[in-house]
DSSP file (Angstrom, degrees, kcal/mol; ACC not computed):
  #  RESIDUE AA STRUCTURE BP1 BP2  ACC     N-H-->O    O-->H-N    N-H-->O    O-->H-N    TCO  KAPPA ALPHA  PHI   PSI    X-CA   Y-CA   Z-CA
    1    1 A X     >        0   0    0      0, 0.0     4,-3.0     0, 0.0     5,-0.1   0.000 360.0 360.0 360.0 -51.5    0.0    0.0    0.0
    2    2 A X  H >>  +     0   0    0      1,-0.2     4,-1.9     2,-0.2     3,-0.7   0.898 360.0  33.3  -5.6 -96.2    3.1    2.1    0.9
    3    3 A X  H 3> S+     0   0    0      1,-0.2     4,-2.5     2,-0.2    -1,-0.2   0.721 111.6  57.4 -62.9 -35.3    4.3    2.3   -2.4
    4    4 A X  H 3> S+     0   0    0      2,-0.2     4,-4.7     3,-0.1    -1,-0.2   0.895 110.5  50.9 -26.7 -56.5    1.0    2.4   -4.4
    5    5 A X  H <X S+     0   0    0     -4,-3.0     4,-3.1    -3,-0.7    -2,-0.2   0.996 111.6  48.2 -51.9 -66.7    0.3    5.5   -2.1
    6    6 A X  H >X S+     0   0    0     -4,-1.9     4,-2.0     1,-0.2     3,-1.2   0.910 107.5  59.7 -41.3 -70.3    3.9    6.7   -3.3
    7    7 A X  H 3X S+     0   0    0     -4,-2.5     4,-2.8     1,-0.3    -1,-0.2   0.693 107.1  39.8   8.3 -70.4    3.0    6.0   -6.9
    8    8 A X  H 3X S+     0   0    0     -4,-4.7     4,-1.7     1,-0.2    -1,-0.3   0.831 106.6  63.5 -91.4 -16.0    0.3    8.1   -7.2
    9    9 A X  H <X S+     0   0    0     -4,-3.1     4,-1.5    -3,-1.2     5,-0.4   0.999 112.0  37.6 -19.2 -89.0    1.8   10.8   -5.3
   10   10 A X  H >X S+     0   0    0     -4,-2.0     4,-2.0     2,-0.2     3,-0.5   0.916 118.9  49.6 -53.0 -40.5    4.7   11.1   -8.0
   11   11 A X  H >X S+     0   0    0     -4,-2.8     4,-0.9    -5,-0.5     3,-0.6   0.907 113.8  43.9 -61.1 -61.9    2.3   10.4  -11.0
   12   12 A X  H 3X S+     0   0    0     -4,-1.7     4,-0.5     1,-0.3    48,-0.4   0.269 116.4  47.9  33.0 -41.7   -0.4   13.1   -9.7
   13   13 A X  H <X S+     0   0    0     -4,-1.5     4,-1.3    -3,-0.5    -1,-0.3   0.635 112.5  51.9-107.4 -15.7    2.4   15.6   -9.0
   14   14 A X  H << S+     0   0    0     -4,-2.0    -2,-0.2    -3,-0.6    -3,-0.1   0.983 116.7  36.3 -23.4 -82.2    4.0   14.8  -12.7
   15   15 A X  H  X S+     0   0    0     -4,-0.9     4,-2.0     1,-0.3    -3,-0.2   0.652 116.6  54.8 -82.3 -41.1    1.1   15.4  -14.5
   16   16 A X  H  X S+     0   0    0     -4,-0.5     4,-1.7     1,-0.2    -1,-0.3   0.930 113.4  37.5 -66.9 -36.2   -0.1   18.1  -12.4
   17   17 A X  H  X S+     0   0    0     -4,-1.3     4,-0.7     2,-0.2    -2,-0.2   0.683 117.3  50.7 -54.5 -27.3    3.1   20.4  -12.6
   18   18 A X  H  > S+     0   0    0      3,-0.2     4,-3.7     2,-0.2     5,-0.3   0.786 105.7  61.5 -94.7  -9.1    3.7   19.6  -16.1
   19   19 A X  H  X S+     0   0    0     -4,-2.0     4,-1.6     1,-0.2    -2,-0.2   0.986 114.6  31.7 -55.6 -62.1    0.1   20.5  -16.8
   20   20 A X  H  X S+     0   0    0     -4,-1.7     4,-0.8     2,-0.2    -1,-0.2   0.402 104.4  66.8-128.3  54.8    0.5   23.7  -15.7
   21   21 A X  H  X S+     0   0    0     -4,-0.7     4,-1.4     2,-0.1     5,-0.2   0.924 105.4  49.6 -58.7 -72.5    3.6   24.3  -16.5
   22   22 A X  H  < S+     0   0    0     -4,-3.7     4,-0.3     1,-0.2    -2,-0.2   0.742 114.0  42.7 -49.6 -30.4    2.3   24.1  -20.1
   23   23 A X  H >X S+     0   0    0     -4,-1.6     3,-3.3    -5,-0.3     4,-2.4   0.948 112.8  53.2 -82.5 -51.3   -0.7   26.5  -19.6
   24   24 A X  H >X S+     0   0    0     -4,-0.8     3,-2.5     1,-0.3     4,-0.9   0.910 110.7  47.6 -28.0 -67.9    1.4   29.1  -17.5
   25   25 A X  H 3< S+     0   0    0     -4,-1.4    -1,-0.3     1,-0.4    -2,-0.2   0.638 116.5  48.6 -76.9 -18.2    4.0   29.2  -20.5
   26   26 A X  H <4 S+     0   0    0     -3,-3.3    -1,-0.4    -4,-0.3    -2,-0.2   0.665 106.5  50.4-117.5  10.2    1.0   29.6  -22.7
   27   27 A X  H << S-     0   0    0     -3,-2.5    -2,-0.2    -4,-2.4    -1,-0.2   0.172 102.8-136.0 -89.8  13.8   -0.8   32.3  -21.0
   28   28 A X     <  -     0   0    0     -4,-0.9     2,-0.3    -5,-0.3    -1,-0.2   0.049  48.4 -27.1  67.9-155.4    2.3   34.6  -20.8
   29   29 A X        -     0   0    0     -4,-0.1     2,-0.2    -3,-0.1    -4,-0.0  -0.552  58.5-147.7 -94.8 145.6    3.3   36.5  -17.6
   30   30 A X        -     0   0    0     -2,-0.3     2,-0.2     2,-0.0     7,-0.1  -0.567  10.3-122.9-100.3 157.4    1.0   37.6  -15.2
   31   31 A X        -     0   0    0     -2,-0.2     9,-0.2     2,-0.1    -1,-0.0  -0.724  24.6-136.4 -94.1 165.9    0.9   41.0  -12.5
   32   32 A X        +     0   0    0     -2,-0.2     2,-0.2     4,-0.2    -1,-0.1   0.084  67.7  87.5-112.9  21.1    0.7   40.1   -9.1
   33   33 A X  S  > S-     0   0    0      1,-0.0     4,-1.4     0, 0.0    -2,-0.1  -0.443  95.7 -60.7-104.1-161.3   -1.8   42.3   -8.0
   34   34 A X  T  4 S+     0   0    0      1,-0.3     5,-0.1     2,-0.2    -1,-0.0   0.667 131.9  30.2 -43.8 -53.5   -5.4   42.5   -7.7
   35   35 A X  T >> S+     0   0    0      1,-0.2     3,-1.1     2,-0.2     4,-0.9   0.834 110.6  71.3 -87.8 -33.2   -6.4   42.3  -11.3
   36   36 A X  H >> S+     0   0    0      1,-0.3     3,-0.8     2,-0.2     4,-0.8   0.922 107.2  34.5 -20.1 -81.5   -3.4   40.2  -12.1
   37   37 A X  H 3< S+     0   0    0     -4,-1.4    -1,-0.3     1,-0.3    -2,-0.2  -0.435 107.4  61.7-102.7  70.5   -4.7   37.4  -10.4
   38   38 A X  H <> S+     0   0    0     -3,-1.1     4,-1.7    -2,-0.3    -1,-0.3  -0.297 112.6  47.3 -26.8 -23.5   -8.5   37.8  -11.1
   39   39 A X  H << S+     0   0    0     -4,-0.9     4,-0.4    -3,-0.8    -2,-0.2   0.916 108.3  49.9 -80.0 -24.7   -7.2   37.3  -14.6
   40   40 A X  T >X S+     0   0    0     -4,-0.8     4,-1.7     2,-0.2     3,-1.2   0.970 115.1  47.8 -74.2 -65.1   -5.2   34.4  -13.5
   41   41 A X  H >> S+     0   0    0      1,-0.3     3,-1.9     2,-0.2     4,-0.5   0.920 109.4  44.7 -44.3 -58.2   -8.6   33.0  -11.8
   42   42 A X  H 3< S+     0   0    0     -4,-1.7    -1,-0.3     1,-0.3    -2,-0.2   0.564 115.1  61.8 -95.3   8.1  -11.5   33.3  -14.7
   43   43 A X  H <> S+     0   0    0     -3,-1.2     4,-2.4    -4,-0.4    -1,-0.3   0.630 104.2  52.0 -57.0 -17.6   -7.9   31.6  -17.0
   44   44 A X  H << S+     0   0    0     -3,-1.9    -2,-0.2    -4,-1.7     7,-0.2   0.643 105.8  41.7 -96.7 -14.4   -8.4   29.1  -14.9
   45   45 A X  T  < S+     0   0    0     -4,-0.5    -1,-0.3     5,-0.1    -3,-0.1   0.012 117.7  52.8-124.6  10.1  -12.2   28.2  -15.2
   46   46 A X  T  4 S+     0   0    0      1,-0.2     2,-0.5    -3,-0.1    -2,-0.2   0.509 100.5  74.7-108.8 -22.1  -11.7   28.7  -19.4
   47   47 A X    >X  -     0   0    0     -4,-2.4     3,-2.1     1,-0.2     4,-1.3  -0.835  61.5-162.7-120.8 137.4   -8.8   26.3  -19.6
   48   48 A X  H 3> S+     0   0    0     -2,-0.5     4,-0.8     1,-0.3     3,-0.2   0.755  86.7  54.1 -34.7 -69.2   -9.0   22.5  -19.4
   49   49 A X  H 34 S+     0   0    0      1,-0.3     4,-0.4     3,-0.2    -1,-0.3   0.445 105.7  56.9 -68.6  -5.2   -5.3   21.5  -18.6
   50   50 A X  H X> S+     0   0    0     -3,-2.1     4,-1.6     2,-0.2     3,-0.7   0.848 107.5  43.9-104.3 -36.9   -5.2   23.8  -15.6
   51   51 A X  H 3X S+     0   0    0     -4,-1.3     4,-2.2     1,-0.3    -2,-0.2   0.709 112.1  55.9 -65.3  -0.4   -8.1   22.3  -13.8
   52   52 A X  H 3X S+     0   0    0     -4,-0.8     4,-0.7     2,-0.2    -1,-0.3   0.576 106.4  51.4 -84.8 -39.6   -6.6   19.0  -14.7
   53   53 A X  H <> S+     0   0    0     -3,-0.7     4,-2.3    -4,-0.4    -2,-0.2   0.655 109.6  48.7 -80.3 -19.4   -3.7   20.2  -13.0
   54   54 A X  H  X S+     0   0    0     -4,-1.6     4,-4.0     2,-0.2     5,-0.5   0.914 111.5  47.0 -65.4 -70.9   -5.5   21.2  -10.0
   55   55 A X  H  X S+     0   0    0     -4,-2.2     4,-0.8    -5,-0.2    -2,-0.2   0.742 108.7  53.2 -41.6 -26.8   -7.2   18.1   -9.7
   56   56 A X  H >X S+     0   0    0     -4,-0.7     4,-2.0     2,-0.2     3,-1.5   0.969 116.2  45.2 -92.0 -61.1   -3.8   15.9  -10.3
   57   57 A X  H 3X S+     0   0    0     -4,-2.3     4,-0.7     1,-0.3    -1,-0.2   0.690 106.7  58.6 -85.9   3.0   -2.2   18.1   -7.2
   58   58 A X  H 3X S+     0   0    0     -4,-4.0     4,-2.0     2,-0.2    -1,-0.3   0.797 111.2  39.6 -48.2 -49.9   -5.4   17.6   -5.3
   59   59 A X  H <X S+     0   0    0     -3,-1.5     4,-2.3    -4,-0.8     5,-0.3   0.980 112.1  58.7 -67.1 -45.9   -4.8   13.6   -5.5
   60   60 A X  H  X S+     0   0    0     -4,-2.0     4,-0.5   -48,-0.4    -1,-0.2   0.694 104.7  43.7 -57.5 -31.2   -1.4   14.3   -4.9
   61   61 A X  H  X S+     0   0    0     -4,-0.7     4,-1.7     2,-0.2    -1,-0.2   0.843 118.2  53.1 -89.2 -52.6   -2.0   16.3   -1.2
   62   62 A X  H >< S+     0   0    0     -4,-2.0     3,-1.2     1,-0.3     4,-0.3   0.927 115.9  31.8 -58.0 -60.7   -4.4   13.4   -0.5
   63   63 A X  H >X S+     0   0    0     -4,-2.3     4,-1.6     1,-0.3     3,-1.4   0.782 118.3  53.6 -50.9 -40.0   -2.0   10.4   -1.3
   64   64 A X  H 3< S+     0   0    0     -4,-0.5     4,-0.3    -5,-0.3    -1,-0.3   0.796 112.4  51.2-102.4 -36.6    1.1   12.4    0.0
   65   65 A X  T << S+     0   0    0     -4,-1.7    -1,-0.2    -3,-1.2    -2,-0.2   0.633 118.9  33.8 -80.7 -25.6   -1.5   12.8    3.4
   66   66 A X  T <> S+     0   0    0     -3,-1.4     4,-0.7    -4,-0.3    -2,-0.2   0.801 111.0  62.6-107.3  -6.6   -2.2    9.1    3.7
   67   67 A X  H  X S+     0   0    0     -4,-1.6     4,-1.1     1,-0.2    -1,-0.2   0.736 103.8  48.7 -49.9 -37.4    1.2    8.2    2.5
   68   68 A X  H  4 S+     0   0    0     -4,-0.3    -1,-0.2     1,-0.3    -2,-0.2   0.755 105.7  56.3 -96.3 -28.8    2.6   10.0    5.7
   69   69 A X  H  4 S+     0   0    0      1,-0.2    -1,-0.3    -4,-0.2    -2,-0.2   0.860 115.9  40.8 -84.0  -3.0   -0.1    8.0    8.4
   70   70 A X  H  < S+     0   0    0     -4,-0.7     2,-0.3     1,-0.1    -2,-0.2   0.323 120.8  32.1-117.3  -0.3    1.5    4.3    6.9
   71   71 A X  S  < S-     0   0    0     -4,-1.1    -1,-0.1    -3,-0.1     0, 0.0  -0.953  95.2 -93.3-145.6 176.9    5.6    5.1    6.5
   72   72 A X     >  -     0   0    0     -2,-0.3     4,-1.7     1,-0.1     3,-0.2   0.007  30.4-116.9 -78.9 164.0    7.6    7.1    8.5
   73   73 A X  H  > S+     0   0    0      2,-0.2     4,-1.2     1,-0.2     5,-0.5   0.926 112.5  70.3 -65.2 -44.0    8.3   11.2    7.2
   74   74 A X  H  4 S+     0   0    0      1,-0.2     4,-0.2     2,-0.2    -1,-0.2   0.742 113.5  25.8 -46.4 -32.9   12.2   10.1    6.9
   75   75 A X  H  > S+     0   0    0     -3,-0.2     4,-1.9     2,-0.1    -1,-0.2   0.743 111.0  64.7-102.1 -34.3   11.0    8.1    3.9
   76   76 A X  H  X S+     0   0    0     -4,-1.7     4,-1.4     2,-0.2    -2,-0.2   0.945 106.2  46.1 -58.4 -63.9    8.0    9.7    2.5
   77   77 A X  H >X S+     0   0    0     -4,-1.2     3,-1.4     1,-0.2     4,-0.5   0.903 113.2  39.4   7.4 -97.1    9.9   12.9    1.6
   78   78 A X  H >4 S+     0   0    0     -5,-0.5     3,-2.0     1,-0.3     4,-0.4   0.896 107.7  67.9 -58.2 -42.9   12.6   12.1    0.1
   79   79 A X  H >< S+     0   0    0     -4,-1.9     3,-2.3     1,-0.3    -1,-0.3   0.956  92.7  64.0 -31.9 -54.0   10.8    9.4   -1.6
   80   80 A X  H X< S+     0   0    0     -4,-1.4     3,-2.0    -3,-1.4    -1,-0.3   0.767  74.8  88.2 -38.3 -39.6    9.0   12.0   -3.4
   81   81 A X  T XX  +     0   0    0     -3,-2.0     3,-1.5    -4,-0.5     4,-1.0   0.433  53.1  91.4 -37.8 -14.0   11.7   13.1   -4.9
   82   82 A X  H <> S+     0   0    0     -3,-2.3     4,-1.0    -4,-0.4     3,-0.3   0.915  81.7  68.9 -68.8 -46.0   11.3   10.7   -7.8
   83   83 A X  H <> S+     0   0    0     -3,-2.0     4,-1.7     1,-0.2     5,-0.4   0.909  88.9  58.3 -38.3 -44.0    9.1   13.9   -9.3
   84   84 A X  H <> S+     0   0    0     -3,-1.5     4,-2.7     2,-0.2    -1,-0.2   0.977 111.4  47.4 -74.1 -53.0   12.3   16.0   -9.7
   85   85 A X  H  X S+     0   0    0     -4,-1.0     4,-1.2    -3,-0.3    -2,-0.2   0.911 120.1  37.2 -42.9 -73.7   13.4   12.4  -12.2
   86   86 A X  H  X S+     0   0    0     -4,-1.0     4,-1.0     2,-0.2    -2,-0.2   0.681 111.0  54.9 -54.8 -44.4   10.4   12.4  -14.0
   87   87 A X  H  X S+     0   0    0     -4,-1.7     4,-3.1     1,-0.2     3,-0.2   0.834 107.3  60.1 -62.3 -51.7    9.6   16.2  -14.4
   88   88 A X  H  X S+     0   0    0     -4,-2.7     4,-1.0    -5,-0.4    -1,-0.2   0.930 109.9  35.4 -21.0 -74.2   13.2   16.4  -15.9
   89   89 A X  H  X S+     0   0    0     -4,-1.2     4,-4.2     1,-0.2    -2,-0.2   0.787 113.7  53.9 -84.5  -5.7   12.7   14.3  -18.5
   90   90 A X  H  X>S+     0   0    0     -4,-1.0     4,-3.3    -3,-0.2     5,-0.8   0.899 110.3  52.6 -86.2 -45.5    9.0   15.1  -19.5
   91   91 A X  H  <5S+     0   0    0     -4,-3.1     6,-2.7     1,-0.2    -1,-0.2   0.812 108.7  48.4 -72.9 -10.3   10.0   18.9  -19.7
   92   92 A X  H  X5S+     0   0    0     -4,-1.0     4,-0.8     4,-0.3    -2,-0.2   0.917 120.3  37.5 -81.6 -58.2   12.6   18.0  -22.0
   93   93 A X  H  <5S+     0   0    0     -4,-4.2    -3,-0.2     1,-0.2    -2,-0.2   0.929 132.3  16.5 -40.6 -50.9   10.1   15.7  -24.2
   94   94 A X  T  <5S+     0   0    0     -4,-3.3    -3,-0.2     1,-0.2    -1,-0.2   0.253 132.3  36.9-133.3   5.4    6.9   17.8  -24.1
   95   95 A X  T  4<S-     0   0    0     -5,-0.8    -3,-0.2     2,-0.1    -1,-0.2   0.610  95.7-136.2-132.0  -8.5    7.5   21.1  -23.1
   96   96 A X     <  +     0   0    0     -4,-0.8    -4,-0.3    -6,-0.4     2,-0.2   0.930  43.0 160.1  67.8  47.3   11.1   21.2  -25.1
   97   97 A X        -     0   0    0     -6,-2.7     2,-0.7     1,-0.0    -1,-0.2  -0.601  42.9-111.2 -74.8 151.2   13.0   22.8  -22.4
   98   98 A X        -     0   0    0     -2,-0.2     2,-0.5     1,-0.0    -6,-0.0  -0.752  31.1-172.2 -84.3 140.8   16.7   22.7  -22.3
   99   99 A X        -     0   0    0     -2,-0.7     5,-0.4     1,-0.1    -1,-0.0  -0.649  13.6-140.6-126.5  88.9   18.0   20.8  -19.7
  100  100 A X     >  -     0   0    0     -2,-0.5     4,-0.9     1,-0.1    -1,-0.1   0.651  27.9-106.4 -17.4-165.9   21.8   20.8  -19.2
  101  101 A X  H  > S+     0   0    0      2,-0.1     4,-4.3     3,-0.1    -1,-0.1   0.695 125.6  50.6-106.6 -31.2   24.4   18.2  -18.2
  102  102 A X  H  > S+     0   0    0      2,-0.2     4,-5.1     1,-0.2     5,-0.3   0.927 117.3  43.1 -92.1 -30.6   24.7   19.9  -14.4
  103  103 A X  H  > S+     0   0    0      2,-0.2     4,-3.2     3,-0.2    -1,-0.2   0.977 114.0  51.7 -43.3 -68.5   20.4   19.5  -14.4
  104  104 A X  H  X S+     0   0    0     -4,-0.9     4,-1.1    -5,-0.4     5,-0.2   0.940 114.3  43.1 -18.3 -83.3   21.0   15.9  -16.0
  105  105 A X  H >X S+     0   0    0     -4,-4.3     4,-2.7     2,-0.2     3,-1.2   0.949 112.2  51.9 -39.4 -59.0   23.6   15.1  -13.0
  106  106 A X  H 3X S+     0   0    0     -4,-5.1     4,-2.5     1,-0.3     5,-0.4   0.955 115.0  42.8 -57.6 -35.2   21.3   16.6  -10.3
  107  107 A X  H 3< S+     0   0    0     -4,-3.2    -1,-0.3    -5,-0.3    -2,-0.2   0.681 113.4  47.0 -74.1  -9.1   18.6   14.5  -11.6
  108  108 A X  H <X S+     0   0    0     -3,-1.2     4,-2.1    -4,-1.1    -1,-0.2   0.759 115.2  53.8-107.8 -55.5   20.8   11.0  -12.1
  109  109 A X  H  X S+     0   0    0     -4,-2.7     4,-2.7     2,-0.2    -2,-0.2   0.929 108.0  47.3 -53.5 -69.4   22.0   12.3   -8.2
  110  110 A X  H  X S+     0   0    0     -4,-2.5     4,-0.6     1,-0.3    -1,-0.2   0.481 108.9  56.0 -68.1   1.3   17.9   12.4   -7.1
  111  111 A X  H  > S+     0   0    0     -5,-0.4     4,-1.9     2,-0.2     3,-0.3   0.666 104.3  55.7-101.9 -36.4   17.4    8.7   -8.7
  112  112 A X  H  X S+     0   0    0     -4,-2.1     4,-1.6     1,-0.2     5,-0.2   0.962 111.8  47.3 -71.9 -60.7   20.3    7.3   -6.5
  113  113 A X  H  X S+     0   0    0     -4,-2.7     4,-1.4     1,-0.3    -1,-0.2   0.505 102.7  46.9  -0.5 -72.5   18.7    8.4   -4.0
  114  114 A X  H  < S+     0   0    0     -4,-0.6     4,-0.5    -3,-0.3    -1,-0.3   0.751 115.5  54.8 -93.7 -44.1   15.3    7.6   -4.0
  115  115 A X  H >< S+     0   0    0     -4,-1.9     3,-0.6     1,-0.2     4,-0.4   0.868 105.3  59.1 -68.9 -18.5   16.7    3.9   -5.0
  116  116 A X  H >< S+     0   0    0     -4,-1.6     3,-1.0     1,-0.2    -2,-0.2   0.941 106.4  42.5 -49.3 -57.6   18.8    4.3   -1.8
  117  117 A X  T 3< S+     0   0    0     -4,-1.4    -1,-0.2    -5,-0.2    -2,-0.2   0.341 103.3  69.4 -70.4   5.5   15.9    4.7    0.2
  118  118 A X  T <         0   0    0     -3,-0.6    -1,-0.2    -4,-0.5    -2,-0.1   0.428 360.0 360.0 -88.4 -23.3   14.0    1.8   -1.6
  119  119 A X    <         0   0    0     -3,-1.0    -1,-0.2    -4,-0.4    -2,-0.1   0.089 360.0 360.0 -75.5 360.0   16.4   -0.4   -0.1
């Protein structure tokens, strides 16, 4: 159950970050005052992939919540990390970021990890 829990954590925080990653990057930059985000808000109830991104980090807070009453914090955590792996290479696929060699490393570096703690 443990790891199920993790699972859907990491998937759920994937799909929700790269979700709206992709809508941010295609609504351009926002002000951070009043009207700013009321514009931010009624983008958010006209496009799909950001309430789909809501929802995925809504599952995620849930799992991540029940995740933490069956294993210890020392493990849950770090576990998590496994997003930082995945998000890497999915922004490199689908959102066509560049991702460096020292990016590359830190992410090769959060995969030992997390297989450290698997152990």
């Amino acid at each position: 159950m443990i790891w199920l829990l993790l699972g859907i954590m990491v998937i759920a925080t994937v799909f929700g970050d790269l979700l709206q990653s992709h809508e941010m990057k295609r609504s351009g930059a926002q002000s951070v005052n009043a009207r700013g985000l009321l514009a931010l808000l009624k983008q958010i109830g006209n496009r799909l992939y950001l309430i789909l991104a809501i929802v995925c980090m809504a599952i995620s807070f849930f799992a991540f919540m029940a995740l933490l009453q069956r294993a210890p914090m020392s493990f849950a955590v770090p576990a998590s990390a496994a997003t930082v792996i995945l998000e890497t290479i999915l922004a490199k696929l689908f959102l066509h970021e560049r991702v460096g060699k020292r990016r590359w490393a830190g992410a090769v570096l959060v995969a030992a990890g997390v297989v450290l703690l698997a152990h």
